[in-house]
N, C-alpha and C positions, 0 to 999 in steps of 0.2 A: 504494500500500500504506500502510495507516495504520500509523505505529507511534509507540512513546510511548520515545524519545531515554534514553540513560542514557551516562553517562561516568564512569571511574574519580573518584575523590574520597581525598583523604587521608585522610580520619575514615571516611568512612562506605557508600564504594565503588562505590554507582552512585546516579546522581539520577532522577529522571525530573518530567516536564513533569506541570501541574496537570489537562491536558484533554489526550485523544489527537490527536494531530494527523493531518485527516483527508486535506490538500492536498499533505503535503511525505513522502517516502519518505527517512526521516534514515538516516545511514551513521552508525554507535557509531563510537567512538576504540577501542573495544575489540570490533567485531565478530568473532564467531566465536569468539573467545578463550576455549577450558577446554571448548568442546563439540567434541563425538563424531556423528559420522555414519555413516551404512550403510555397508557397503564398495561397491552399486550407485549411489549418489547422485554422488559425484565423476566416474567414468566418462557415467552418464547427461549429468549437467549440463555435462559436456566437450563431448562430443560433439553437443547438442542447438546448445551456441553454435555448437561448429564449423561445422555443417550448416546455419547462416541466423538459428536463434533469437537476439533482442536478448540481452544481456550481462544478468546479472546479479550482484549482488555476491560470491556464491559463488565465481563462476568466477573473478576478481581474489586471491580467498581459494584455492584450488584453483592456480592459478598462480604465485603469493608457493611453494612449495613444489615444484613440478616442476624438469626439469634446466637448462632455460633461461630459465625463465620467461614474463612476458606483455608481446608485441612490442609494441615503443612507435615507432608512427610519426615521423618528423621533426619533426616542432610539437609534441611532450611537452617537450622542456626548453624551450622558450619561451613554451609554456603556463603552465607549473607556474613561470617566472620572471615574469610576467605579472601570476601569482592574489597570487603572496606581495609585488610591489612594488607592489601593489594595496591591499595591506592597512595600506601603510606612510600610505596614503592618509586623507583625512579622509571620513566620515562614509560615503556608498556609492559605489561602485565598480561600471565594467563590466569586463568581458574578454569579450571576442569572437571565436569560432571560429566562420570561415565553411566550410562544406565540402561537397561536389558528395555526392549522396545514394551510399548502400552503398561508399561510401571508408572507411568506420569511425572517421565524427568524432565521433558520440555513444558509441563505445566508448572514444575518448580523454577525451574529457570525463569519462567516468565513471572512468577509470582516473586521472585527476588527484586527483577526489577521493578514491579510493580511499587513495593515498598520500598525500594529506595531510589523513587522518581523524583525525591526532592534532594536528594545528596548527590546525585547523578546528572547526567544527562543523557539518557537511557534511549536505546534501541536496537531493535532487533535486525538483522540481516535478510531481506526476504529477498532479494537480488540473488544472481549467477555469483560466486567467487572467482569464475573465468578470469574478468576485468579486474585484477586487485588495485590497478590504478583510480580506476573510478573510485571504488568503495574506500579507499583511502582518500580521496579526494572529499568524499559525501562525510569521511568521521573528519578530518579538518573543520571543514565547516560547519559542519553541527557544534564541534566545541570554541571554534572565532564566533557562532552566531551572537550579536549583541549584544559586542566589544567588550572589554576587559573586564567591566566590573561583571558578566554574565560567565567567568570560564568558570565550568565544572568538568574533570575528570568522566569523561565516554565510558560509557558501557555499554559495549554489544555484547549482543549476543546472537553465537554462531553455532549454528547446527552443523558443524563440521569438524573432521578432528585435526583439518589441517589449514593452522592459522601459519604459518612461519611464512610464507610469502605474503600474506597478507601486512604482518609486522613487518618485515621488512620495505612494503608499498609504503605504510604510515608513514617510516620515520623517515623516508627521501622527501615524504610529503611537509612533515615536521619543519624541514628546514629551509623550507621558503615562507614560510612565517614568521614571525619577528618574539613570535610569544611559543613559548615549550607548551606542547601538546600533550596532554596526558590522558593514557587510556586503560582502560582494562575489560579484555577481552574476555566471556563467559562461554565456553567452548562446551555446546552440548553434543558429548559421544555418545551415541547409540550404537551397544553390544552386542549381542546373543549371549555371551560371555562375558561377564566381569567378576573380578576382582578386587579385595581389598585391598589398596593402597593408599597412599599419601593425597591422594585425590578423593572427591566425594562420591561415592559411589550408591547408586538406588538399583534396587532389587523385585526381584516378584516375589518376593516373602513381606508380611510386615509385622510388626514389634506388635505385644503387648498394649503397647501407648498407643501405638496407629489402630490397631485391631478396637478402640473403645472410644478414641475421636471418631472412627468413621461408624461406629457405630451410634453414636449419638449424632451423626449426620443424618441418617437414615430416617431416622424417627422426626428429624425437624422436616424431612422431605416429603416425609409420608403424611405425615401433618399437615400441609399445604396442597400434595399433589396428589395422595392416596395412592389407588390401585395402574395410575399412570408411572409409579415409580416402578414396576413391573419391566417396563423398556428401557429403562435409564442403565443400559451395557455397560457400558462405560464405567459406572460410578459403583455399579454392583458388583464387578470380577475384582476391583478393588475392595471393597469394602468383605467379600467372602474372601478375600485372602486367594484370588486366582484358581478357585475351585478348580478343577478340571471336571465336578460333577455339575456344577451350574452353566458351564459352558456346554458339555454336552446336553444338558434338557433345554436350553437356547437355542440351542443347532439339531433339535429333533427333528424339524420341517423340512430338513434337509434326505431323510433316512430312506423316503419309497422313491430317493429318483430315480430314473431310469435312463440306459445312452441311449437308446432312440425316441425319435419322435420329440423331443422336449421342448415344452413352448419357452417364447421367448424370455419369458421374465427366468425361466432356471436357467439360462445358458447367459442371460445377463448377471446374474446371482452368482455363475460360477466364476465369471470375467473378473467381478469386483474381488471375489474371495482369494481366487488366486493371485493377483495383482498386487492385494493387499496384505497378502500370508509372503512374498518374497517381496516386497517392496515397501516398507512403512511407510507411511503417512504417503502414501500416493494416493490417487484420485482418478476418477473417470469425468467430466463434464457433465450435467445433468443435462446440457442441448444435446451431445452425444450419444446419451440413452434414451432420448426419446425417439432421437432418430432412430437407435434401432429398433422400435417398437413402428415408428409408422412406414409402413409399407401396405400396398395393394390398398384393401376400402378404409383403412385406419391413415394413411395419409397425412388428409387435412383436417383431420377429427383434434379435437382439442381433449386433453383426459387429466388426471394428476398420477404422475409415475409412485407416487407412494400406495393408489389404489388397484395401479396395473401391477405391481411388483408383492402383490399377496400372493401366500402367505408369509411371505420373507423379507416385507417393510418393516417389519423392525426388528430387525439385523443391519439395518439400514440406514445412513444417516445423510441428508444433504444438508449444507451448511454452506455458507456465506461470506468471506471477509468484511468485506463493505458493499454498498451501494453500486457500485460502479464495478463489481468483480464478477463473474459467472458463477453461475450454485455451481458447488464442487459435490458428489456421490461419492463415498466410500462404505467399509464395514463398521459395525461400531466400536469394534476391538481385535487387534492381531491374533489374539486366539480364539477370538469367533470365526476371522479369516481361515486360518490354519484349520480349525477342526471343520468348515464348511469343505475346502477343501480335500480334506481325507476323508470326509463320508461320500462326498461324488466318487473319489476313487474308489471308495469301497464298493459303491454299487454301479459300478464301470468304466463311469464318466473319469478318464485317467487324464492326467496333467495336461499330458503330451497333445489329446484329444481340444481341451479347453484351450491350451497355447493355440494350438493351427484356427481354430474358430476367432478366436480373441483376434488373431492376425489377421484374418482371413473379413470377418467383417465392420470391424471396429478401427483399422489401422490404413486401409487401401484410402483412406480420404488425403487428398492430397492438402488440403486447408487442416487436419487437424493438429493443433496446438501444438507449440515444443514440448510444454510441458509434461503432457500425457505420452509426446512421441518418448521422451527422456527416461519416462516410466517404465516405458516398454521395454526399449533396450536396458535397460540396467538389469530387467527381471533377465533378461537373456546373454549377456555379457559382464554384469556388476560381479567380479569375484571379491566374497568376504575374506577376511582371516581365519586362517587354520585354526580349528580350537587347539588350544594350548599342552602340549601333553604337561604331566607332570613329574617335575624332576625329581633324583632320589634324596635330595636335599633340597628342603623348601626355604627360599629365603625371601627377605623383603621385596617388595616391589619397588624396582626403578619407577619414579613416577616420572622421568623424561622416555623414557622406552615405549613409546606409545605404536610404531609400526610393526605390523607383523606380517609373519608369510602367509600370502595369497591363496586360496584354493587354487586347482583345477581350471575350475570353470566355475559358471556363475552357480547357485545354491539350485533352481532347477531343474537346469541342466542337471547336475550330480545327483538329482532325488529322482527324476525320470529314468537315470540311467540305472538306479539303485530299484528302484520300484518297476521299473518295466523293461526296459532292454538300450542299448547304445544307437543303436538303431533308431528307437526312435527319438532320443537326443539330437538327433544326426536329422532329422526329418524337421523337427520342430525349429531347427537355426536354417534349412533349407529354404523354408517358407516364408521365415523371417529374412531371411537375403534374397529373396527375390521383392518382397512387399516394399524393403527399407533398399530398394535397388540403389540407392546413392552412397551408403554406408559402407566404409572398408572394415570395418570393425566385427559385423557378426560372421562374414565367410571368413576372416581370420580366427575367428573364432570354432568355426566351422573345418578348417584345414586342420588346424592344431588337433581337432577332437578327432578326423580321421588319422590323424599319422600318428598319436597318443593313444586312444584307446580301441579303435577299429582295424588298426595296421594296414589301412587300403590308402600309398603312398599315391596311386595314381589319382586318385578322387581329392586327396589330400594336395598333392601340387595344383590340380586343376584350381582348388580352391584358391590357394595362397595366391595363383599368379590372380585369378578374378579381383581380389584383394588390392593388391598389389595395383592393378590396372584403372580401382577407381580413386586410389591414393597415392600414385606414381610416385609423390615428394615424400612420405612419409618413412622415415628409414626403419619404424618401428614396426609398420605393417611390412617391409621387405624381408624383415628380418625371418618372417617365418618360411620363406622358400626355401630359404637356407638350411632351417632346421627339420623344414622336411625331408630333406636329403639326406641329412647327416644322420637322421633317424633311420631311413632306409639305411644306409649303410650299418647303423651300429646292429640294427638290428635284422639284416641277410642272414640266413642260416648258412655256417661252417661248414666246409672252407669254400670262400669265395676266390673264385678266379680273377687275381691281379689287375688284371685289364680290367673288369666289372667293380673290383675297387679303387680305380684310378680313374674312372669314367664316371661313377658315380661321388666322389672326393671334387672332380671338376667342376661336376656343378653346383655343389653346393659354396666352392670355392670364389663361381660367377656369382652368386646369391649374396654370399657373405661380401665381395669388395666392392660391388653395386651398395648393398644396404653403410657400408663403411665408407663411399664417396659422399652420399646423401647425408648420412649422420654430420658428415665433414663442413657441409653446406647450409645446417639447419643452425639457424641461429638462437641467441637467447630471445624466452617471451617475451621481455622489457623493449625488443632492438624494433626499428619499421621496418619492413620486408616489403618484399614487391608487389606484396599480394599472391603470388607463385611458390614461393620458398616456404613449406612449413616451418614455422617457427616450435622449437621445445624449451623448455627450461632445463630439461637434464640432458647430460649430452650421450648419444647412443652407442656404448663400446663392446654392446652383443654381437656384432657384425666381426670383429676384432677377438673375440673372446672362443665364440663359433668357430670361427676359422683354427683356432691355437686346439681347441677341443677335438673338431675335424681331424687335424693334422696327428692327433695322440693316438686318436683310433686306426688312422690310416696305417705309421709305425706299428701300432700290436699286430695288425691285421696280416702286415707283409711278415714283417719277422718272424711270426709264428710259423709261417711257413717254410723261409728260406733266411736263414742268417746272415745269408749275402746280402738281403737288402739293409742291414743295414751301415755296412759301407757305403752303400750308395747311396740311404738317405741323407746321410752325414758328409757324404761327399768325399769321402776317402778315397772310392772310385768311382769311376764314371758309369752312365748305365749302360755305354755298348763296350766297354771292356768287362761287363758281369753279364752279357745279355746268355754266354753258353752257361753261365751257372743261372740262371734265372729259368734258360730254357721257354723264351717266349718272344721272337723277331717281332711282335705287335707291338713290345710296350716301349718300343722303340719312338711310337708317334706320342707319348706320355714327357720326353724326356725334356720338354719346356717347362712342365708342370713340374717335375721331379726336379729339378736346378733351382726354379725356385723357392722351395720350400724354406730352406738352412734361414737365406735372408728375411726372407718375409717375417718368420718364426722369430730371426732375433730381433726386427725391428718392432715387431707386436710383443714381445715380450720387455723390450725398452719402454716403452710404451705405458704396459702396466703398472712395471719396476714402479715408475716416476708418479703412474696414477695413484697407488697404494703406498705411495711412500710419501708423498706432498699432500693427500687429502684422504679425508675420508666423509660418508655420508652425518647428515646435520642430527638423525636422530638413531642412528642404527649404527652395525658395523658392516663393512663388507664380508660379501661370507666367506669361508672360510675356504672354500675350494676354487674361487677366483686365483689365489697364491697358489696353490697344490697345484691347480692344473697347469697354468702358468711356468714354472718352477720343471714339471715336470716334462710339460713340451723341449724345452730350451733342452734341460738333461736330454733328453733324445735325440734331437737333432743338434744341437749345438755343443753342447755340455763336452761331448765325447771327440770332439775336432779341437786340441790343443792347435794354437798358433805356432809359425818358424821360431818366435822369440821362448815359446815354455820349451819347444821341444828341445831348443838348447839349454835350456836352464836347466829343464827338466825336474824341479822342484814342486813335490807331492800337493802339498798345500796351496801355492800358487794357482796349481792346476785345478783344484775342489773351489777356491774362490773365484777364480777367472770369471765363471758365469755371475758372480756377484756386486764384482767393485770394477767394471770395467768404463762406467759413469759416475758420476757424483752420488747417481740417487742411489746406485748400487752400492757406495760404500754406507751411505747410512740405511739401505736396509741391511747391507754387513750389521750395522751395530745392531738394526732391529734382531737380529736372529741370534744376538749375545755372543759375539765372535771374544776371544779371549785376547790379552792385550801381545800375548805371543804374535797372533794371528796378524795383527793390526799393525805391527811392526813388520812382517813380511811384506805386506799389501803397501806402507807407503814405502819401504825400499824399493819393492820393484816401480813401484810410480816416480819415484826420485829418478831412477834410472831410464823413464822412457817420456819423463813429460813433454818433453822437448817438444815428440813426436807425435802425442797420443793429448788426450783431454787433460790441461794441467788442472785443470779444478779441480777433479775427481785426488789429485796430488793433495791438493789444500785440503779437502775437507778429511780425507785420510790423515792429515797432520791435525787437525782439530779432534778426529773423533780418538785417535789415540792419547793427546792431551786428556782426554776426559779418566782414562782408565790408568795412567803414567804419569810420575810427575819428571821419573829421571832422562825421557828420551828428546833430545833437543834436534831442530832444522830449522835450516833457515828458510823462509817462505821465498819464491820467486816472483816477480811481476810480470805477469805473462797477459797481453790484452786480449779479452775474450767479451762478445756481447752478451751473454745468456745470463737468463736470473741467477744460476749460481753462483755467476762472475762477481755481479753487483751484490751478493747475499753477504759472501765470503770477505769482500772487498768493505762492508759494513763493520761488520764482524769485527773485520781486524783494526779500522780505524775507527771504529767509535772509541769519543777521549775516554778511559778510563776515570773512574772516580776520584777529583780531583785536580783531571787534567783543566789547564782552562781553557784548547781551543782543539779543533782539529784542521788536520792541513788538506783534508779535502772539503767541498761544499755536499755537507752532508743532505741536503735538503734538495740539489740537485742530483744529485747520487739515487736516494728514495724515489724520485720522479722517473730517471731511466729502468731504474728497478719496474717500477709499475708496468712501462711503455712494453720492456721487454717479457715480463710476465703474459701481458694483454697480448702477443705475438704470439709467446711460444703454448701457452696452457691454457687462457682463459677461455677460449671456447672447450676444452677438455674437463676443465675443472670446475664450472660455473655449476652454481647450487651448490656444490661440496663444501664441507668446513675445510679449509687449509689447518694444516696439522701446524702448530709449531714446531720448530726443527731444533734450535737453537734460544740458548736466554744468556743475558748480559748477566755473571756472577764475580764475586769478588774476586780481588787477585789481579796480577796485570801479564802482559801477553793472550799465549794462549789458555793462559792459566784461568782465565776469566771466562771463556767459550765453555758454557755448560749447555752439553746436550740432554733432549725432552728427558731421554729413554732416564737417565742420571736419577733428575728428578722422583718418575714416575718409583725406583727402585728405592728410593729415601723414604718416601712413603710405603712400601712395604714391606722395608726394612724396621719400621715400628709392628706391625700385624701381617705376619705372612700368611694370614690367610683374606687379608682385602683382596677384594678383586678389582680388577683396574675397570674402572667404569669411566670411559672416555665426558659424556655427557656431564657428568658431575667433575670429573676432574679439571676437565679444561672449556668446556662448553658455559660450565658454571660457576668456574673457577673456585672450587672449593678446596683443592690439591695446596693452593697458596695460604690454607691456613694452619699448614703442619708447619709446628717449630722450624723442623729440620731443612725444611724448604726455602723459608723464610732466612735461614742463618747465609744459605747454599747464594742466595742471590742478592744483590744491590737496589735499591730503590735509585727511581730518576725521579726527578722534579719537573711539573709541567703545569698547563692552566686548561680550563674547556671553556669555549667559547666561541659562540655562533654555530652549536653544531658541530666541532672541531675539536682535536683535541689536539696540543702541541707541546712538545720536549723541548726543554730549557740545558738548550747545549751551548755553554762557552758564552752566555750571555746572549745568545740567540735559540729564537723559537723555530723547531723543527716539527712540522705537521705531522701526524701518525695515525695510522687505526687506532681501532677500540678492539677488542678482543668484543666488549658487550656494548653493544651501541645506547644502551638506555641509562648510559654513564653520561651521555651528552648533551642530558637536557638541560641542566644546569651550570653555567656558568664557575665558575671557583677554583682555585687553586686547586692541583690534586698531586698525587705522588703513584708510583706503580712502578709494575716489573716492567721490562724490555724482554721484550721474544722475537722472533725471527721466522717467517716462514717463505714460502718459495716468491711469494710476492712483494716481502717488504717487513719490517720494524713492524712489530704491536703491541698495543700498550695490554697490560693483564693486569687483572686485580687493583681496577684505580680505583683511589677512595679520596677524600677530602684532606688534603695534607694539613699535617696539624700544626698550630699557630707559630712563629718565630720562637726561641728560644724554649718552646714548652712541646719538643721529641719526647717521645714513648724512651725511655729506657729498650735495651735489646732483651732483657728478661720481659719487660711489660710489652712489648710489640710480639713477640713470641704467643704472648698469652690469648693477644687481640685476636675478637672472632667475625671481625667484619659486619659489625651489621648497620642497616642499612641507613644513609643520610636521612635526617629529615627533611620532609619537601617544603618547599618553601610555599607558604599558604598564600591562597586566592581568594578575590572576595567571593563570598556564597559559598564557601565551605570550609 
């Protein structure tokens, strides 16, 4: 609902916003206040929520005045203690309500902000999240509406569990205004699954205390509405504590259907049930269901669908936003949906059956609505998360760990395939791809399920290329060609004949550098495109990943049969000097493919090295057989080809590290893999001996990561001019002034600038979205003695509790790692100021601009103080906090003790 924001005012009594805002559904601090309504509209809109319809702000308004009021689940006061110790917070904020669907968590949510419309400036998200620039645009303005003495602290709320690009839209948004913007975001997740954690979590169980509010709900309701409270769904599977025996005598009228012949109100009954059992809070159009009732002499007949749709109107709820909105039809509760659902199946009427009709007469309208189109496809394509298994030690929940793995396929799918056969999985996405013939998403959908679970690769390519051909630019939908091949191959039955494995490797090798050009090509969402060029936000290295994976299986496949190949995977020998041991003159037309493997292999596994070594994802880790497979490609083909320079060395070690430290990023995942300080002295000797010729940085940061584990091994650095980030990182490194220096002899603030330029060249389309890992921190000491690498760190810390587990999100995401003593001792504080949005380093008497490790450090202005860290892009500030007054420092036992908490905010009028 658009509306345009007003809030009392001392002068001049309501404000409103410059543009209407078309993304955020705002809640007034004075809603309702001084108007008059029907005497039907209170009872209406009562009973509409009672009976299933979502909540709206009326009905909070409507409740504020009845005998008991509006029942607040368990998680209201910790919610609402949550929103407001949130706000005490700097710059944006989440809160997180996880909740199992029709529990009634987005009735709490809304009921949170309801009551706190006068400390807020409250609204909810009813827009796309597509556009985070917009919707960042719309919460700006909601809180500049009606200049300074009117800021209050945003409160959305988002029915989504992924605000991070959203926060991030804000605060670019933040600093083109002259006033800090404060927000905090109300993230409502909806589970099948949850658990407790650190977050607020609502359940389909309820307490004692709930069990006897809603029981004296009942009696005030029945009081007023009698044997009408009978249909109120909704409020009753609440209040019985989610019977499963009161939903099944609700959904009795369901029991004699029958698959043939079924008039239209049961085939419309099963549309909403099934729609609404995979798909919460969806909706069908009530102009949509009457169309489907008028056909032939009912036409131009005028009727009410509540009296066409007996016996099963009330199961049934249509409901209204506002005036200007279309009635929306749904079920009146998710487990009325579900169990309507499973009685059809039970008495024939199967999923698969309801999908193809749902498609088939409901969907062919080429005018119908995105929203309901959006519906559709998510029942058909939305893959949830895997339920959880549980581990053999149960421990707290990370409350930042919020993504998890994907099913299959969408929920469905998987219950047709479980319930009825793959087959007709495979029918129900068929008809769905011809209906949604614009869509590359469900025959992708569609290829995957034949080369996964039906093993018919030919029906499966055909699909993927259809895919492919109506998304040509999308390198995510290419990507499946590829793995349909790679599928066939892994899984040919033994033993396949070399040319059948080299012919079928080829293609999917055309699939994979096709899908890796396009990835190449696709820009970040933020950038303008041509209108042509898909634009992603993540950048796509399946095409890269596939191919290294390809290649692992093609190796087992030959070798297993003939040892020789693999001399000549490896390139030891040629393939027509092994072509009599191979014993096959055809695979001679291979031997373009077979040359390039070695390089290909080691330039995608460079590639990774540098991916998994400079970044990692913002709320996960990568998993864990991206490295393994990685790792163990290279070992295959590359690992085992020593270069002219080991073979004369010929030294053991050398040769086991070679595949490791032969770049920069390779010597620091050297360190990531805990190489011993033995090790580490071989590695920069032989780099000492060849930098001349070879990458001297990979020399340098070998001299630094040995410093970390050594204090007696001394070199001198060399200046070797090189443009790449590691040049400018290293080149940092070594000249930032040490503590006390007063100046440096380069222009450190020019230096950070090439740094960025060269970053944005070589990684930033690679890396964008990823957290950059820090590499490197400025610690005490001078020389190299002061270069403390992360890995140092993270081991100080579990050198107090060896059984902490390294939780990236909490350690460095949320910088809580910087409040062990030990860590604290390990590194130096720098001196800086924030401002405008900015944050800058007080080097030598001059201000040096820097990241923020936490961007919600810069909404305030003030002196601050923090660590120095180093990643592949540039200097970051960590753990900045408000530096304390001239001559009144923390003691190093009292700084040791300090536990961070948080500034307070600097107040605003109206709050």
């Amino acid at each position: 609902m658009a509306s345009e924001p007003s809030w009392p005012d001392a002068q001049s009594g309501t404000l409103e916003t410059q543009h209407p805002l078309s993304l955020l559904d705002v809640l007034h601090a004075n809603q309702f206040e001084g108007q008059s309504f029907t005497s039907e509209l209170f009872p209406q809109t009562e009973k509409s929520f009672y009976s299933g319809a979502p909540p709206t702000w009326l009905n909070f308004h409507i409740s504020d005045q009845s005998e008991s009021g509006f029942i607040k689940r368990d998680g209201y006061a910790a919610l609402v203690e949550k929103v407001r110790d949130s706000r005490k917070k700097r710059g944006i904020s989440t809160v997180k309500l996880f909740h199992q669907p029709g529990c009634g968590g987005t009735t709490l949510a809304m009921k949170v902000l309801w009551d706190l419309r006068k400390e807020f400036k409250c609204a909810v998200l009813t827009g796309s999240t597509s556009n985070v620039t917009k919707v960042a645009e719309e919460v700006v303005q909601l809180f500049t509406a009606g200049g300074r003495r009117s800021y209050k602290t945003v409160l959305l709320l988002v029915n989504d569990q992924t605000v991070l690009d959203l926060k991030d839209a804000v605060r670019v948004k933040m600093q083109q205004v002259p006033f800090a913007t404060k927000m905090v975001l109300l993230s409502c997740v909806r589970k099948d699954e949850v658990q407790h954690s650190d977050n607020v979590v609502l359940q389909k169980v309820l307490s004692e205390h709930e069990k006897h509010n809603f029981n004296a709900k009942k009696e005030e309701l029945w009081k007023i509405y009698g044997e009408q409270c009978g249909r109120f769904h909704g409020f009753n599977i609440i209040q019985k504590d989610f019977s499963p025996a009161y939903v099944e005598e609700a959904c009795s009228v369901f029991k004699p259907t029958k698959r043939a012949n079924k008039p239209r109100k049961t085939q419309l009954a099963a549309f909403l049930s099934l729609l609404n059992a995979y798909v919460p809070d969806s909706f069908l159009l009530e102009s949509q269901c009457r169309d489907f009732f008028q056909h032939g002499a009912d036409r131009h007949q005028d009727f009410s669908l509540e009296d066409r749709m007996q016996p099963f109107s009330h199961l049934i709820v249509t409901f209204q936003r506002d005036e200007r909105s279309d009635k929306k039809v749904r079920m009146a509760h998710p487990l009325i949906a579900q169990r309507c659902t499973e009685l059809m199946a039970e008495s024939g009427v199967t999923r698969s059956d309801t999908a193809r009709n749902l498609l088939t007469y409901l969907c062919r309208d080429q005018f119908l609505p995105h929203l309901v189109v959006g519906f559709v496809k998510d029942m058909l394509t939305k893959r949830g998360p895997k339920p959880k298994q549980k581990n053999r030690t149960q421990g707290p929940i990370n409350a930042t760990q919020t993504q998890e793995d994907p099913e299959r396929y969408a929920r469905l799918i998987l219950d047709i395939q479980r319930m009825e056969s793959g087959k007709e999985s495979a029918s129900v996405l068929k008809v769905a791809s011809n209906v949604f013939a614009g869509d590359a998403f469900i025959p992708q959908a569609l290829a995957r399920f034949y080369y996964t679970e039906l093993k018919d690769y030919n029906l499966a390519e055909m699909w993927a290329s259809r895919a492919k051909q109506r998304d040509p630019r999308n390198s995510f939908v290419a990507d499946t060609l590829g793995q349909v091949h790679k599928n066939h191959l892994k899984n040919t039955q033994r033993p396949i004949d070399p040319c059948l494995v080299l012919q079928l490797a080829s293609k999917a090798i055309e699939a994979f550098k096709d899908e890796e050009r396009l990835a190449e090509n696709e820009c970040d969402a933020n950038a303008t495109g041509d209108g042509n060029t898909k634009v992603s936000h993540h950048f796509n290295n399946r095409g890269q990943f596939g191919y290294l994976q390809l290649c692992n299986d093609v190796f087992d496949l030959l070798v297993s049969q003939n040892d020789t190949w693999r001399e000549v995977l490896t390139k030891k020998v040629s393939l027509h000097s092994a072509l009599e041991s191979l014993g096959d003159k055809r695979l001679m037309r291979f031997n373009d493919l077979i040359s390039s493997f070695r390089d290909e292999i080691q330039r995608k596994c460079d590639f990774f090295n540098k991916y998994l070594t400079y970044s990692k994802p913002k709320l996960n880790d990568d998993p864990d057989y991206i490295s393994q497979d990685t790792s163990g490609c290279y070992k295959n083909f590359v690992g085992s080809y020593p270069s002219e320079y080991f073979k004369q060395k010929g030294a053991v070690l050398i040769r086991k590290l070679r595949k490791l430290v032969d770049t920069s990023a390779g010597v620091l995942s050297c360190l990531e893999r805990e190489c011993n300080e033995s090790d580490l002295k071989e590695v920069t000797t032989w780099w000492e001996q060849i930098f001349l010729q070879k990458e001297s940085i990979s020399y340098i940061v070998a001299l630094v990561a040995l410093r970390n584990n050594s204090s007696e091994f001394k070199q001198k650095m060399p200046a070797i001019p090189d443009n790449s980030p590691e040049h400018h990182m290293l080149a940092l490194l070594l000249c930032w002034p040490a503590d006390g220096e007063a100046r440096c002899l380069l222009d450190l603030g020019e230096l950070i600038q090439r740094m960025k330029r060269s970053f944005e060249n070589a990684y930033e389309n690679h890396l964008r979205s990823r957290y950059l890992r820090p590499l490197f921190f400025m610690g005490n000491g001078k020389g190299l003695d002061r270069i403390v690498y992360r890995k140092v760190l993270e081991n100080l810390l579990l050198e107090q509790n060896q059984e902490t587990e390294q939780d990236w999100n909490n350690n460095w995401i949320e910088e809580k790692i910087f409040r062990d003593p030990n860590v604290q001792a390990r590194l130096v504080k720098v001196e800086g100021v924030v401002r405008s949005y900015q944050l800058f380093a007080t080097v030598g008497g001059k201000e040096i601009e820097l990241e923020a490790n936490n961007q919600d450090i810069l909404w305030r202005p003030r002196q601050v103080s923090f660590y120095l860290g180093f990643t592949i892009r540039g200097p970051v500030a960590f753990a900045v906090h408000k530096a304390p007054p001239p001559n009144k420092g923390k003691t190093a036992e009292e700084n040791s003790m300090m536990n961070f908490p948080e500034d307070k905010p600097e107040g605003v009028t109206g709050e």
